[in-house]
Structures are given as structure tokens and as C-alpha cells.
C-alpha positions as CSV (number, residue, x, y, z in Angstrom):
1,X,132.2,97.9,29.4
2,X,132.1,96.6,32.7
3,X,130.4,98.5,35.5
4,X,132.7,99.3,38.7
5,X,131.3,100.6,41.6
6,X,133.0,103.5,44.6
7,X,132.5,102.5,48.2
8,X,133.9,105.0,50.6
9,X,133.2,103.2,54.1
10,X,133.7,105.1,57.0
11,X,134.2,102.4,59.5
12,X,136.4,99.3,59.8
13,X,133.4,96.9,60.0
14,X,131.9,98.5,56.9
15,X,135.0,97.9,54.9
16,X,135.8,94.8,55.8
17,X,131.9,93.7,54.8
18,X,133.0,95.2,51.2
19,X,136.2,93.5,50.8
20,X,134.7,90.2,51.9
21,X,131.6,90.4,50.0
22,X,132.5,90.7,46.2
23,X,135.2,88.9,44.7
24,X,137.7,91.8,42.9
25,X,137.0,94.3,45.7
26,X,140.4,96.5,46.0
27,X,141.2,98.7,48.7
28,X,141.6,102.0,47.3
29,X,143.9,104.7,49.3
30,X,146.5,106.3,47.6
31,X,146.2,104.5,44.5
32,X,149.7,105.4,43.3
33,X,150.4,101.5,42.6
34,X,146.8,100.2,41.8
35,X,145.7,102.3,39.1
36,X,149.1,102.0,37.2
37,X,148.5,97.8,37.4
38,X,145.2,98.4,36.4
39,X,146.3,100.2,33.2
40,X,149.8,97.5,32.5
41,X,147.1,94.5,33.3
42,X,144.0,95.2,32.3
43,X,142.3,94.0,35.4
44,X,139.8,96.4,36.8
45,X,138.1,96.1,40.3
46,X,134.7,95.1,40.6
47,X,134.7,97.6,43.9
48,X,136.7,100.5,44.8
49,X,136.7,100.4,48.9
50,X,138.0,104.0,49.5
51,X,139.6,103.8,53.0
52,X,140.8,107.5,53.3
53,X,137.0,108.5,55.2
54,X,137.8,105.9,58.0
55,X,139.2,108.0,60.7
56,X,141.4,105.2,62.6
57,X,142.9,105.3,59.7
58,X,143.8,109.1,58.4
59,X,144.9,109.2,62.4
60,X,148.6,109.8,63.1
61,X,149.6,109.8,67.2
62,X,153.3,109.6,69.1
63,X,153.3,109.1,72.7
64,X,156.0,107.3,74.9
65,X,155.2,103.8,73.5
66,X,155.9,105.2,70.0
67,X,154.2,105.8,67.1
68,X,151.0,104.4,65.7
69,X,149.8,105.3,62.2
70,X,146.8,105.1,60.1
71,X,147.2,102.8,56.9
72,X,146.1,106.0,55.2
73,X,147.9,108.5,56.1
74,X,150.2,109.6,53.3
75,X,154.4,109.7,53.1
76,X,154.4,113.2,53.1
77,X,152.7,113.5,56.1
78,X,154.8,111.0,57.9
79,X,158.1,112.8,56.3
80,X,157.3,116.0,57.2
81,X,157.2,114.8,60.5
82,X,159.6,116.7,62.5
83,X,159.5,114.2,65.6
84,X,159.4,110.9,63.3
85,X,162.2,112.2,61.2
86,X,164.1,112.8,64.5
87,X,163.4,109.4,66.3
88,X,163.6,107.2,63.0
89,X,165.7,109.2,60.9
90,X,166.2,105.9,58.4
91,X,162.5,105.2,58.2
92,X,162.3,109.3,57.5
93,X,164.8,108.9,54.5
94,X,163.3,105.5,53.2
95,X,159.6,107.5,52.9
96,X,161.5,110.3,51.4
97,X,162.4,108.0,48.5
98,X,158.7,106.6,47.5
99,X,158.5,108.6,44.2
100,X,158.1,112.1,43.5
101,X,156.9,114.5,45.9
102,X,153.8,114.6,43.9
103,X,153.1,110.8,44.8
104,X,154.4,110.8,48.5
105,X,150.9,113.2,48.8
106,X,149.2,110.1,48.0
107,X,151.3,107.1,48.4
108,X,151.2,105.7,51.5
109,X,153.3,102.8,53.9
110,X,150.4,100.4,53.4
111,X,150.8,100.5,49.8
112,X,154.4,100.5,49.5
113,X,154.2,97.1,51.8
114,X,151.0,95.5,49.8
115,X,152.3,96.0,46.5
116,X,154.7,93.9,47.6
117,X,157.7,94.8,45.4
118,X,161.2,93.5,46.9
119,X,162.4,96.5,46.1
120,X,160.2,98.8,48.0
121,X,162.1,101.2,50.1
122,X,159.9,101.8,53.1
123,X,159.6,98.3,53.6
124,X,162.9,97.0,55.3
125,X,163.5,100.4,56.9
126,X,159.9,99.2,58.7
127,X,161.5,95.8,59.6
128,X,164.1,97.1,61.0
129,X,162.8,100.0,63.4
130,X,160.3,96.5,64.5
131,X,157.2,97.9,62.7
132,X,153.7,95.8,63.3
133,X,150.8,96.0,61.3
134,X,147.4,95.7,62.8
135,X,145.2,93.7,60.1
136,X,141.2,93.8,60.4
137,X,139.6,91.0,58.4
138,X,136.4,88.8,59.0
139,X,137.9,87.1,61.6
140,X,138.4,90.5,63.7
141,X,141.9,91.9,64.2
142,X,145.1,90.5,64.5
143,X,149.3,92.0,64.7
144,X,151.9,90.7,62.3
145,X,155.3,92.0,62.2
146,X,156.0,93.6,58.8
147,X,158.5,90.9,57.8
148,X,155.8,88.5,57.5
149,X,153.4,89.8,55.5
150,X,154.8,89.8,52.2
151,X,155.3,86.1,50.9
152,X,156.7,86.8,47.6
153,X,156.4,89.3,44.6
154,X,153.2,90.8,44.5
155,X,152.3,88.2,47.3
156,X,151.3,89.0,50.4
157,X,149.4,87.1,53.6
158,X,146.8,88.4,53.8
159,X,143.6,86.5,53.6
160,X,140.2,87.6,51.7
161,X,138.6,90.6,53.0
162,X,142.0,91.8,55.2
163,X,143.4,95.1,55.1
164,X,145.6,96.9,57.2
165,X,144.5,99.7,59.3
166,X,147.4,101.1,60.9
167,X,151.4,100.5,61.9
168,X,153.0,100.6,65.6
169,X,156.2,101.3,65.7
170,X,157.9,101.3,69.6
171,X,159.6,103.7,70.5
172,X,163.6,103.8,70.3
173,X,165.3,102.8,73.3
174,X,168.1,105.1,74.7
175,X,170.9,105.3,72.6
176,X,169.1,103.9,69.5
177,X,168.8,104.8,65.6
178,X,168.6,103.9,62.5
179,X,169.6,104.1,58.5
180,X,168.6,103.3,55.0
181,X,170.2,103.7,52.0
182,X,169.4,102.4,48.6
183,X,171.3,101.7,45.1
184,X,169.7,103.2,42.4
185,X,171.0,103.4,38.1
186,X,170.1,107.0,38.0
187,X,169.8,109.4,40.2
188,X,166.4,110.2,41.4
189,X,162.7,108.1,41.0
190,X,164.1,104.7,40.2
191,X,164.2,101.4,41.7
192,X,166.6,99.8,44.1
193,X,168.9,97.5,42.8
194,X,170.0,96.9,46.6
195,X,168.7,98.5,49.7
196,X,169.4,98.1,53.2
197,X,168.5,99.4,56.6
198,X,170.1,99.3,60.3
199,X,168.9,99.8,63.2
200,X,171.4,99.8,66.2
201,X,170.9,100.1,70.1
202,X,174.0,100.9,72.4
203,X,175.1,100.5,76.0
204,X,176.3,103.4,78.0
205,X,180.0,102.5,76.7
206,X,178.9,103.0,72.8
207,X,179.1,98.8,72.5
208,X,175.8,97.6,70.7
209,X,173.8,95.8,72.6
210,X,171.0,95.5,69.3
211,X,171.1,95.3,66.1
212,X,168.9,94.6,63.1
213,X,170.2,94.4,59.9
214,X,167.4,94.3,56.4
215,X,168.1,93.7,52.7
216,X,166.1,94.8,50.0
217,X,166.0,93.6,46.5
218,X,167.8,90.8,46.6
219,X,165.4,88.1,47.2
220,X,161.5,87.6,46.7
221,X,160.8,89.9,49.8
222,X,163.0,92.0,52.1
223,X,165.0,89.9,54.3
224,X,166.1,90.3,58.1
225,X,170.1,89.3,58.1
226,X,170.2,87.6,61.6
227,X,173.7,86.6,60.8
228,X,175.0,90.4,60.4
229,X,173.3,91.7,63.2
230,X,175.3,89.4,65.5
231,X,178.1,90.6,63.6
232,X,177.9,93.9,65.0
233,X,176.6,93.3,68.5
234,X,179.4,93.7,70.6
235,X,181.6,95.8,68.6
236,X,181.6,99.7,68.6
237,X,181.3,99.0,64.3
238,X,185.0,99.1,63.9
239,X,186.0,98.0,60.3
240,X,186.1,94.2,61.4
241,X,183.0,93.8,62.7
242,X,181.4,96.0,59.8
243,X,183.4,93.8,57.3
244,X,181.9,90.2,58.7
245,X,178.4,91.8,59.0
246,X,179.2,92.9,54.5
247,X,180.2,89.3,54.4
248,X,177.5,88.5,55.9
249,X,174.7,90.6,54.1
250,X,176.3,89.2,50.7
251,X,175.8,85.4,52.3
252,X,172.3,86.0,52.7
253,X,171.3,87.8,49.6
254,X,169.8,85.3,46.8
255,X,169.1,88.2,43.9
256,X,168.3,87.6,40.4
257,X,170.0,88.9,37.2
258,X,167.8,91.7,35.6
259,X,168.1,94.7,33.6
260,X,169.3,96.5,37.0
261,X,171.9,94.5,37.7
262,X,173.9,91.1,37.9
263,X,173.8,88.5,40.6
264,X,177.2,89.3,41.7
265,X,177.1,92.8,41.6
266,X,173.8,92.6,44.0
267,X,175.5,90.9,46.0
268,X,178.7,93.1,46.6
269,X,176.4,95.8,46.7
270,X,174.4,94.5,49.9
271,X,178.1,94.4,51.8
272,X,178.9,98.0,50.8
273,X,175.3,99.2,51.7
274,X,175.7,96.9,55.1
275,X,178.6,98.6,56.1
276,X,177.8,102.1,55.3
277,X,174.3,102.1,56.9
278,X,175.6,100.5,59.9
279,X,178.1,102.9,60.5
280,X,175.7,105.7,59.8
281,X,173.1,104.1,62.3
282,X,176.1,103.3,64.9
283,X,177.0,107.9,65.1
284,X,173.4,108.8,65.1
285,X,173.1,106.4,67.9
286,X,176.2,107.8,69.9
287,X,175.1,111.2,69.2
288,X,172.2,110.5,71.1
């Protein structure tokens, strides 16, 4: 049996030595994803790097700017959240849905987004709000939006030795929110067969001003819809503009046919999630 060894760095520089040094190194911090591929794939790490000691990134802080959050910290924390659920009440709901309760003690944004599933709910709900990732690697640190770190399924950018410490969100302008709502076969702890998230900024007359509009699970990674955001800028999401930005959202999925669901039924599932999130983003922003 192979040997595998436990590193539990308590620095950035010390974990980024690890997961550059030794081919198979895995980051290790909620584990909810990893140690269920070990066990379907049979591929063990040569070197657990447990990131939870590293205080940058157990840390949790809101200010003005917004929020920036450690890689670690775990969904439950972030949902429990009173001020987070109040200022991005559709990235609140989208951490909500990341398994059980049992694994949203664990599970964590990081994960959800390095898994790289296209059906992961946190992830567009992170696009949209205009989540960054700071990434430390050999190189030093660098920011990537979250819409470009996933390159596929199971795919992501980063390079060898990289891992990401921690997500900045800014804050929501005035008259801002945001939704997500997700598909599902049954009702609780499954996998999206469509998902989608808006997030909508308003003028002073209830007209958006900003919009961005993600799909996910209907192509290799979650998508921005640039084409169904411009749909609704402009309007106060009456039923035509929330019927071209549907149009839209089906336009730009490209899903695949899978136990889940059908091609076409994906697709006429990403305008009926468009429209209903929008229009759920558009009265939480008005009410504010």
C-alpha cells in the first residue's frame, strides 16, 4: 500500500512549497468532493496539504468595500451569515444548496468552484455578484474573476502549485441584489439540471442600469449571458424584456443530453429560470 503523507501548513508560503514540490499533492480543506473521487477513482494523493491552520484563510471580514473570505471558511459559516445573507441574498441561497447541512460544515466556496462541476450552485451565483479569487502559486499572487477559472469539467486554470486563498466580493451598489434558483429531479440534495443567477442594479426611477445574467449546467462551465443582461437594462423587467432576456438565456445554453435531462428541455428551462430570477433580483432590488 502506498504511503501518503498529512501536511498541515500554517502559512501561504509553506503551502505553496508543498503543492509545488511533489507531483499528486492535493489541497485538502473540506474534503467533501476529494475524498469521494478518491474512493470512485482510485487515485490517492501522494500529500494531503491541509489548508484549514492557515489563518488568511479560516478569516471572514465585511467592511464598506465588501466582503473578503478565506478559501477555507466553510458554507455554513458564510450562510449563517446574517449580513451576507442580507447583502447577497442569491449567493446566501446558492450556499444554502451545497449538500446537506452536515456537509455545508465542511464544504466550502473553494471546493464547490475547483471541483469544477458545471452544475455547481455557488459558482454562477459568484459570477454574478463579480466574485474574484486571489490565487497564490510559485509565481506569488495573482486575481482572476471566478468566470475564468474553470476551463471545463473537472478543469480548471490553475497552474501547478496554485491554490486559492480567499474570494472578494464588492460590495452592492445602492439599489442592487441578486438571485439564484436551480432545477433539481427531486426535491432536496441533487444536482442542477439548470441553474441560474441575477444580479440587477437600479437607478433612482427602478430602470436597471446593471445587470448580469449566469447559467449553470448547460455548458462545460457556468456561463455569463451578456446577451440577456442587455436585455434587461433599461427595462423595469416588465414581461417583454424578461421574455427576450429567456430567449436569450436559451440562445446561449449548449447542454448535453443526460440522465437529468434532454437538450431541449435544458434549454427551455434556462428561459423559465432567467425570467423568474430576474424578476426576483429586480423586487429585492426596489425594496432596497
Amino acid at each position: 500500500m502506498e504511503s501518503v503523507r498529512y501536511e498541515a501548513p500554517n502559512n501561504v508560503e509553506a503551502a505553496v512549497r508543498l503543492l509545488a514540490g511533489e507531483n499528486g499533492a492535493k489541497v485538502l480543506s473540506g474534503g467533501t468532493d476529494l475524498i469521494v473521487q478518491m474512493r470512485l477513482m482510485n487515485r490517492v494523493p501522494t500529500v494531503f496539504v491541509d489548508v484549514k491552520r492557515i489563518p488568511r484563510l479560516s478569516a471572514l471580514a465585511l467592511d464598506a468595500k465588501g466582503l473578503r473570505s478565506g478559501a477555507a471558511v466553510p458554507a455554513a459559516t458564510l450562510y449563517g451569515n446574517e449580513t451576507i445573507r442580507k447583502l447577497w441574498p442569491g449567493l446566501a441561497e446558492a450556499t444554502d444548496l451545497i449538500g446537506s447541512s452536515q456537509i455545508q460544515g465542511r464544504a466550502t466556496w473553494a471546493g464547490n468552484l475547483c471541483n469544477a462541476s458545471p452544475a455547481a450552485d455557488s459558482v454562477p451565483a459568484l459570477i454574478a455578484c463579480g466574485a474574484t479569487v486571489v490565487i497564490a502559486g510559485p509565481k506569488g499572487e495573482r486575481r482572476v474573476p471566478v468566470e475564468q477559472v474553470n476551463v471545463g469539467p473537472g478543469k480548471t486554470s490553475l497552474a501547478p502549485g496554485e491554490f486559492i486563498v480567499e474570494f472578494e466580493i464588492p460590495a452592492p451598489a445602492a439599489h442592487s441584489s441578486d438571485a439564484y434558483q436551480r432545477l433539481i429531479p427531486r426535491s432536496e440534495m441533487d444536482i442542477a439540471v439548470v441553474g441560474a443567477a441575477v444580479a440587477l442594479t437600479l437607478d433612482a426611477g427602478g430602470v436597471v442600469k446593471a445587470a448580469r445574467v449566469v447559467l449553470g449546467a448547460v455548458a462545460p462551465t457556468a456561463i455569463l449571458v451578456p446577451d440577456a443582461a442587455a436585455a434587461l437594462v433599461g427595462s423595469k423587467c416588465e414581461d417583454a424584456a424578461l421574455e427576450r432576456a429567456g430567449q436569450a438565456a436559451t440562445a446561449a445554453a449548449k447542454p448535453i443530453d443526460d440522465r437529468r435531462g434532454t437538450v431541449a428541455y435544458r434549454k427551455k428551462i434556462a428561459a423559465v429560470l432567467t425570467r423568474r430570477v430576474a424578476k426576483i433580483a429586480y423586487d429585492r432590488a426596489r425594496a432596497r
